[in-house]
C-alpha positions in Angstrom: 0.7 -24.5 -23.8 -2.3 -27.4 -23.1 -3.5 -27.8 -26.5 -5.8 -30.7 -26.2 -8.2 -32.4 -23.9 -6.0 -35.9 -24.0 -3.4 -33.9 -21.9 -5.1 -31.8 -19.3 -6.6 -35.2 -18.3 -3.3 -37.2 -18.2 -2.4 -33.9 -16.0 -4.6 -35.4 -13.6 -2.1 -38.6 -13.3 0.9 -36.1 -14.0 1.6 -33.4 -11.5 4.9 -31.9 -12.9 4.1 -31.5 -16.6 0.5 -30.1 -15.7 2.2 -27.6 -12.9 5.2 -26.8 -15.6 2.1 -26.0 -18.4 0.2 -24.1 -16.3 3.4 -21.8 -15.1 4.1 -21.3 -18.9 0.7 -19.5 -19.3 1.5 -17.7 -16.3 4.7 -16.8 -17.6 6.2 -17.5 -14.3 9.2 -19.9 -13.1 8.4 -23.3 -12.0 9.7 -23.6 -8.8 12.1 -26.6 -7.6 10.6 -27.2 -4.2 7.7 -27.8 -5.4 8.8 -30.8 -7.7 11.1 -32.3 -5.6 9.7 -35.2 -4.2 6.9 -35.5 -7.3 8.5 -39.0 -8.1 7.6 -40.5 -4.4 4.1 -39.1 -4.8 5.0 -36.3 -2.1 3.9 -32.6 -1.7 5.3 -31.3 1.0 5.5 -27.4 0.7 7.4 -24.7 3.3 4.7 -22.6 2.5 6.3 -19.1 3.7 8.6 -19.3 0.9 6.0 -18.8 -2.0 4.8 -15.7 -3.3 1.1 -14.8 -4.0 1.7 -15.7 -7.6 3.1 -19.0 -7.5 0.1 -20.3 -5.8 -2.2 -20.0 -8.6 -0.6 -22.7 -10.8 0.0 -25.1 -7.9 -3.5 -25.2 -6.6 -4.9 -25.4 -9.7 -3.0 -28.7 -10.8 -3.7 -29.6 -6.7 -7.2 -28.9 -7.9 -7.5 -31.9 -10.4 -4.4 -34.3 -9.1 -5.6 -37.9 -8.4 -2.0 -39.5 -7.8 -0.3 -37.9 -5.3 -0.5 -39.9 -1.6 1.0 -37.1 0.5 0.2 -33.4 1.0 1.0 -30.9 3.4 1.1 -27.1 3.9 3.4 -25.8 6.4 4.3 -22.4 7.5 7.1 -21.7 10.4 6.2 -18.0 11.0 5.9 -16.8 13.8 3.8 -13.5 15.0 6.4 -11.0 17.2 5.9 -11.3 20.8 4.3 -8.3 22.6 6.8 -7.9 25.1 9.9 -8.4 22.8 12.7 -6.5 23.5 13.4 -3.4 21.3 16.7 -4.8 20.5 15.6 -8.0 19.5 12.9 -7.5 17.5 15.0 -7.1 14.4 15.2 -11.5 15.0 11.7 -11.5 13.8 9.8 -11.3 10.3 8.2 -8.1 10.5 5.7 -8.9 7.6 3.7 -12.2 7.4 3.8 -14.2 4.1 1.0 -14.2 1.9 0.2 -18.0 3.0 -1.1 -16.5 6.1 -3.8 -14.4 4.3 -7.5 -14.6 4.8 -7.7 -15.4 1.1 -4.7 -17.6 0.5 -5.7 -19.9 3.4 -9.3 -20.3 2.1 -7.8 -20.9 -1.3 -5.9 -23.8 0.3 -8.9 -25.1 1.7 -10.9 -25.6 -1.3 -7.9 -26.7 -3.1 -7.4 -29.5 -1.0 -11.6 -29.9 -0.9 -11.5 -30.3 -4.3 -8.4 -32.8 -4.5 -10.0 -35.1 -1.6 -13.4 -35.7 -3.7 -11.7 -37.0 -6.3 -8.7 -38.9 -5.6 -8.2 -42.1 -5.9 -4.2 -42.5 -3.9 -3.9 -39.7 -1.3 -3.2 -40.8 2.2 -2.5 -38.3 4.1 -3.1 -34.3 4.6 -1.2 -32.1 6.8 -1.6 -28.4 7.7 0.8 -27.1 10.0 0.9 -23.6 11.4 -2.0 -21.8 9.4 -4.7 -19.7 11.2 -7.6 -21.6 9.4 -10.9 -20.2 10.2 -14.2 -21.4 10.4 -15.2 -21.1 6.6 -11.9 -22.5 5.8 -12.5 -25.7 7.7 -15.9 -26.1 6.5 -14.7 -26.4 2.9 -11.7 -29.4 4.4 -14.1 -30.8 6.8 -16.7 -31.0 2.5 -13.1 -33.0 1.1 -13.0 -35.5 4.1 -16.4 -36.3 4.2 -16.1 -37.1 0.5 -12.9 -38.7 0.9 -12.7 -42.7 0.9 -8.9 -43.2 0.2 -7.5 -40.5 3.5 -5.9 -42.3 7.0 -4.1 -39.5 8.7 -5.2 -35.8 9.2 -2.9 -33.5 11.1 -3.6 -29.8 11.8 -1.0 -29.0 13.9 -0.6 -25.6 15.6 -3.1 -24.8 13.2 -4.9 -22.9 16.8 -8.7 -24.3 15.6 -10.0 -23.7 19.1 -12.7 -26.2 20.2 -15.2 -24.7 17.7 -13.0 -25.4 14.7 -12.8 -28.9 16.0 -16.2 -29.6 16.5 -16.1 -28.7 12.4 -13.2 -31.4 11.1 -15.0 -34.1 13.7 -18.5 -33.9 12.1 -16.6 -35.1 8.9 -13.7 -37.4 10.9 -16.4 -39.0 13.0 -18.6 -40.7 9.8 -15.2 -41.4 8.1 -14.5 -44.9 7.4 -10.7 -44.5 6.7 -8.9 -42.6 9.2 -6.6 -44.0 12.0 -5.3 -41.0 13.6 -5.4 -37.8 13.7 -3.1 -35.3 14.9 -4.7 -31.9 17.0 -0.9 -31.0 18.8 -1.2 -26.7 19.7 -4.5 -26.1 18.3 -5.9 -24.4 21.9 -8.4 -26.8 22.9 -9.8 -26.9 26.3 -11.6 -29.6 28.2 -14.7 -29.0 25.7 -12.5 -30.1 22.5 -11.4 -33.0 24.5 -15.5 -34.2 25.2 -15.7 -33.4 21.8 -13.2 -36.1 21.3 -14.5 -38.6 23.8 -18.2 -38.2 22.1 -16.5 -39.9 18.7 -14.6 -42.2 20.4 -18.3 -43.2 21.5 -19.9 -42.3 18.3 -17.2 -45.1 16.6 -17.5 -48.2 19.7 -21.4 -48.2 18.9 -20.8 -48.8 14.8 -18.0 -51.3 15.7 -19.5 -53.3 18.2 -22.5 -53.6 15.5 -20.2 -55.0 13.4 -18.2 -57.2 15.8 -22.0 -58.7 16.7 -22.4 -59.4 12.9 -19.4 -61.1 12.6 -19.5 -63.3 16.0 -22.8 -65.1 14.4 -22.2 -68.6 13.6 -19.4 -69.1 16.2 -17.3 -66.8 14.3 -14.8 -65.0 16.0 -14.9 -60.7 14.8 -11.5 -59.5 13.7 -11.3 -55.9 15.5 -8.3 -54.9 13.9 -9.9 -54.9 10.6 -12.5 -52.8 11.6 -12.2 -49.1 10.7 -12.1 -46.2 13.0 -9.4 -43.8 14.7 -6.7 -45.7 16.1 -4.6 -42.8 17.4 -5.5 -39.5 19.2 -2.6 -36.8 19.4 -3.4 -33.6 21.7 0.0 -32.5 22.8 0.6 -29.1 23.8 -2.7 -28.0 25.0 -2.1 -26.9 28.4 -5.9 -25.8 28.8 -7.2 -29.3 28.8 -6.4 -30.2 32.3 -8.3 -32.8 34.4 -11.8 -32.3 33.1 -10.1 -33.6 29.6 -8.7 -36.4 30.8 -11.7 -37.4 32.8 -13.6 -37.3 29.7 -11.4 -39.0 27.5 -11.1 -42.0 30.3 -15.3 -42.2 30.4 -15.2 -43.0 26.4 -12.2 -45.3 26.5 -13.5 -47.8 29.4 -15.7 -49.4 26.8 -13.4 -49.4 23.7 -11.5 -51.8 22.5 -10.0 -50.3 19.0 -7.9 -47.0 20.6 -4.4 -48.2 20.6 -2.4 -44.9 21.2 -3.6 -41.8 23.1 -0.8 -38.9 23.3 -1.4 -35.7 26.1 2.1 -34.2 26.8 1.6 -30.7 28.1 -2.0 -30.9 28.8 -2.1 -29.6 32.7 -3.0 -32.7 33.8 -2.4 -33.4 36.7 -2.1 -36.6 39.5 -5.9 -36.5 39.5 -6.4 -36.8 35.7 -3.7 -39.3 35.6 -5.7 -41.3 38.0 -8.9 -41.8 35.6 -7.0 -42.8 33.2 -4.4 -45.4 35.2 -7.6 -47.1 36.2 -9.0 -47.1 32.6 -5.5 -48.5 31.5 -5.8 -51.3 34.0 -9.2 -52.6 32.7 -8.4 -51.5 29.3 -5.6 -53.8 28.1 -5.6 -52.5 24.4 -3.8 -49.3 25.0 -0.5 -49.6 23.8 0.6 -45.8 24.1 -0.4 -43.7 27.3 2.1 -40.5 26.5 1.8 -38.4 30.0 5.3 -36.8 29.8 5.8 -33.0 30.1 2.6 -32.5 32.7 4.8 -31.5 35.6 2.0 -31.9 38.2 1.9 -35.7 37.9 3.4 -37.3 40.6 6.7 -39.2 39.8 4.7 -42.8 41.3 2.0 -42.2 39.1 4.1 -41.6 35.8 5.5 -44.6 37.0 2.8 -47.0 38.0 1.4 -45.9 34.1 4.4 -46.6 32.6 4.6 -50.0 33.6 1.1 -50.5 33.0 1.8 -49.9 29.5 4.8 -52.1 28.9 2.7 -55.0 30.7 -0.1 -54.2 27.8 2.4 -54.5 25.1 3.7 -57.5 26.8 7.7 -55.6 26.3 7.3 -56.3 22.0 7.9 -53.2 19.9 4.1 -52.3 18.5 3.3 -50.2 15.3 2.5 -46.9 17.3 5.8 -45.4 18.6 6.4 -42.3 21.2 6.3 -39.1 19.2 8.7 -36.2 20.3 6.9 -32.8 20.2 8.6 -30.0 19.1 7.7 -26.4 17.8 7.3 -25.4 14.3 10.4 -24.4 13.3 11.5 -23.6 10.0 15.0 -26.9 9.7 16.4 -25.4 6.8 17.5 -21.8 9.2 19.7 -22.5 11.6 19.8 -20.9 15.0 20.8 -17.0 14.8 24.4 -15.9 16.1 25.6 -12.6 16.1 28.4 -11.9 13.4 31.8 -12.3 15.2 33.4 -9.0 16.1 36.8 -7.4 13.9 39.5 -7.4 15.2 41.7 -3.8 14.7 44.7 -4.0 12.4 47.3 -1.6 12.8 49.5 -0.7 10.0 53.5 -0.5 10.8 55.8 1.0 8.1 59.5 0.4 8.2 61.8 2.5 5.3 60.7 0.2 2.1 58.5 -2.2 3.4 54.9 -2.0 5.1 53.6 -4.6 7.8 50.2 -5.2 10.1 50.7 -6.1 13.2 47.4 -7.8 14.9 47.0 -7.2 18.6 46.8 -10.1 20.5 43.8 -11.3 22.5 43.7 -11.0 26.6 43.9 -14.7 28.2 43.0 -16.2 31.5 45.4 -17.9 33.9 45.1 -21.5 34.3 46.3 -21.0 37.9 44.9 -18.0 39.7 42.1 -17.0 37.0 43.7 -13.7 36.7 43.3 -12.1 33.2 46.8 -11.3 32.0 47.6 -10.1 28.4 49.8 -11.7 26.4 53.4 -10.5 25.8 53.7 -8.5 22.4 56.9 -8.0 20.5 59.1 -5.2 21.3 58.0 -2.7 18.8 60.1 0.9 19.1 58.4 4.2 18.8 60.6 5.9 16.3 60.1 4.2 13.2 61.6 6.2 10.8 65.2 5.2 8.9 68.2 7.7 10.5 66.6 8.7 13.8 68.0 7.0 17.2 66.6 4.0 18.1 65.7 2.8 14.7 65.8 -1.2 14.2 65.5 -2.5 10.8 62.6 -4.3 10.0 64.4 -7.9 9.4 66.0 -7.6 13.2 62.4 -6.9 14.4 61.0 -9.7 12.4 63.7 -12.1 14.3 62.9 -10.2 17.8 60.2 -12.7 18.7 62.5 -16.0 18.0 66.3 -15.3 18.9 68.2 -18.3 20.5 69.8 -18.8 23.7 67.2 -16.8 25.8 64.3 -18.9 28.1 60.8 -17.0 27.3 60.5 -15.5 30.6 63.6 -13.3 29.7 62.1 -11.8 26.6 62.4 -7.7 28.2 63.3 -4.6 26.7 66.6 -4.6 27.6 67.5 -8.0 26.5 65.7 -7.1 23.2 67.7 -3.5 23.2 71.5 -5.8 23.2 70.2 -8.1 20.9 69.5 -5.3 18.4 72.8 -3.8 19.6 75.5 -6.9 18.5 73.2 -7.2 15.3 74.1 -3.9 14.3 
C-alpha cells in the first residue's frame, strides 16, 4: 500500500517500488520484463506480451517517473496478408494484442506526454510498430515540445503518413535538444520528405543567427555546439522517389550541421542520386550518404557517392555509423519449422521376448544418384516357437554381424545356413 505523501514522491525517482505498490492495489503480478533493466535506467517493453490490465499500473508510474533515460514501446505483430495461403494462415496471430487498440495507443501517448513535461533524465523515446493516429500524436508531439532533456525520437514502422509527420515536426522543429530522429516505414511520400527539407531550413536560419553572434569580435562560432538535428533516417519508404531526394538536396546545399542522412529503399533513382552527389561535392559536412537498397541507381553512381563520402570523412571512423535496416521482428521467436515427421515402429514378438524393429530410411547413391533402400535384416515370416522356419530371437539378433562373410554377401540364403549350423 502507499501510505504517505513522502513515498509516492520518492516513486517519482523510484520506478520499481512505485510500479510494485501500484500492482498490489491492483491485486495483480508485477511483471519481470518490465523491471529488468530498471537499474540501467531502461524501459524497453515488447509490448504484444501485456494484457490490458497490466498497463494500468505501468503507465501510471510512466506517468510521474523523472529518472528513467530510455523508453520504448514495441510491438512485432503483424496484420495477416490478404492473399495468404489457406494453409498458412494458421503461421499468423489471428487476434491483435490489446497494445494495438484505439484506446491503449492513445493511453501510451499521454503517458509518455506526461513523462516528457516533467523529466529531468530521459534521452530517448522509441515507438516501434504502433498504428498511432492523429490525436495520438498530438498529445507526443504536447511532451516534446515541453521536453528540454530528449535527443533521439524514433517512430519506426509506426505508418504516420506525411500528415502524422507534419504533427511530430511542428514540435521536433522548435526543439532545442534533438540530434536525430528516426522515420524508417512510416509511408511517407515526396511531401513528408519537403516536410523534412522545410526544418532542415527552418534550423540553418536559427543557427546561422547564432554562428553571426558568435563570429563578433574575431571569434570563431563553434557549429558543433550548436543544437539542431544531426541525423535524418527515412529507410524504407519506397514512395519517396526523386521528388524526395530533390528536395532534401535544395535544404542541404546551404547547411552546414546535417552530418548523416539515411534513404535505403526510397525509389530513388540515378536521377535523385544525382542532386544529391552534387550537393555532397559542395557540401563537405556530410559524413553518411546511405543510398543502398534503391536498385535503380546506377552502380557508377553508388560508387562516385561512396567515395565522395570517405573523401569527406577524410577515411577516420566518425560518430555516425551505417545502420542495417531490418523488419520488426519479434528476437525472442525463432523462425517456424514444421515438427519433424514419426517414424513407424513395428512391434516383433519372438516366444518370451518382444522387440521393435525401426525401418530404415531410403538413401541416395553417391555414384549414379539413384535412390536405393538400405538392406534390412533377414526377418522370417513365421514367427511363432514350433512352426518351420522359426529362428530364435538370439540367432536373429547376431544375423546382422556374423564373421567371415564381406557385406555384399549378406542374402537369404547365406543367412538360411547360418541359422542352419547354429541350430
Amino acid at each position: 500500500m502507499i501510505e504517505t505523501v513522502q513515498v509516492r514522491q520518492r516513486g517519482a525517482y523510484d520506478f520499481g517500488t512505485y510500479y510494485d505498490n501500484l500492482c498490489a492495489l491492483q491485486n495483480t503480478v508485477p511483471l519481470p520484463a518490465v523491471k529488468a533493466h530498471l537499474s540501467d535506467g531502461v524501459l524497453d517493453l515488447n509490448s504484444d506480451r501485456l494484457r490490458g490490465p497490466d498497463f494500468v499500473p505501468l503507465l501510471n508510474t510512466l506517468r510521474i517517473n523523472k529518472s528513467l533515460s530510455f523508453v520504448a514501446f514495441r510491438s512485432y505483430y503483424q496484420p495477416l496478408p490478404s492473399d495468404t495461403p489457406v494453409g498458412k494462415r494458421h503461421l499468423f496471430k489471428k487476434r491483435a494484442p490489446p497494445v494495438r487498440t484505439k484506446d491503449m495507443t492513445l493511453r501510451i501517448c499521454k503517458a509518455l506526454r506526461e513523462c516528457l513535461t516533467v523529466t529531468p533524465s530521459l534521452t530517448c523515446v522509441e515507438v516501434t510498430n504502433l498504428p498511432l493516429r492523429n490525436r495520438d500524436l498530438e498529445n507526443l508531439a504536447k511532451g516534446i515540445a515541453k521536453n528540454t532533456t530528449m535527443t533521439h525520437l524514433s517512430l519506426e514502422y509506426c505508418r504516420i503518413g506525411d500528415d502524422g509527420l507534419e504533427v511530430v515536426c511542428q514540435a521536433v522543429k522548435n526543439s532545442a535538444t534533438i540530434t536525430s530522429v528516426n522515420f524508417t516505414g512510416c509511408g511517407l511520400t515526396a511531401r513528408g520528405a519537403d516536410t523534412l527539407a522545410k526544418i532542415i531550413k527552418h534550423q540553418a536560419m536559427k543557427r546561422h543567427n547564432e554562428a553571426w553572434q558568435d563570429s563578433l569580435r574575431y571569434r570563431r562560432p563553434d557549429l558543433d555546439r550548436m543544437t539542431g538535428i544531426r541525423r535524418i533516417t527515412m529507410n524504407s519508404n519506397p514512395m519517396m522517389d526523386d521528388l524526395g531526394a530533390m528536395a532534401l538536396a535544395e535544404a542541404l546545399k546551404d547547411d552546414l550541421w546535417v552530418k548523416a542522412l539515411d534513404l535505403q529503399q526510397c525509389g530513388i533513382s540515378t536521377e535523385g542520386a544525382k542532386a544529391l552527389y552534387d550537393v555532397l561535392r559542395t557540401n563537405t559536412t556530410i559524413v553518411v550518404l546511405d543510398l543502398r537498397r534503391n536498385p535503380l541507381i546506377d552502380r557508377s553512381m553508388m560508387q562516385s557517392i561512396m567515395e565522395q563520402v570517405m573523401i569527406n570523412t577524410g577515411g577516420q571512423d566518425t560518430e555516425y555509423r551505417w545502420i542495417k535496416v531490418e523488419s520488426p521482428r519479434d528476437p525472442g521467436k525463432a523462425s517456424y519449422r514444421p515438427p519433424p515427421r514419426r517414424r513407424r515402429r513395428r512391434t516383433v514378438s519372438s516366444g518370451r521376448k518382444t522387440f521393435t524393429v525401426e525401418p530404415q530410411g531410403r538413401k541416395r547413391s553417391r555414384s549414379v544418384g539413384s535412390v536405393e533402400e538400405e538392406s534390412q535384416p533377414y526377418m522370417p515370416d513365421n514367427t511363432q516357437p514350433g512352426t518351420q522356419g522359426f529362428v530364435p530371437w538370439r540367432t536373429a539378433a547376431r544375423l546382422g554381424r556374423y564373421r567371415g562373410f564381406p557385406p555384399e554377401k549378406k542374402t537369404r540364403d547365406t543367412v538360411c545356413c547360418c541359422s542352419r549350423r547354429e541350430t
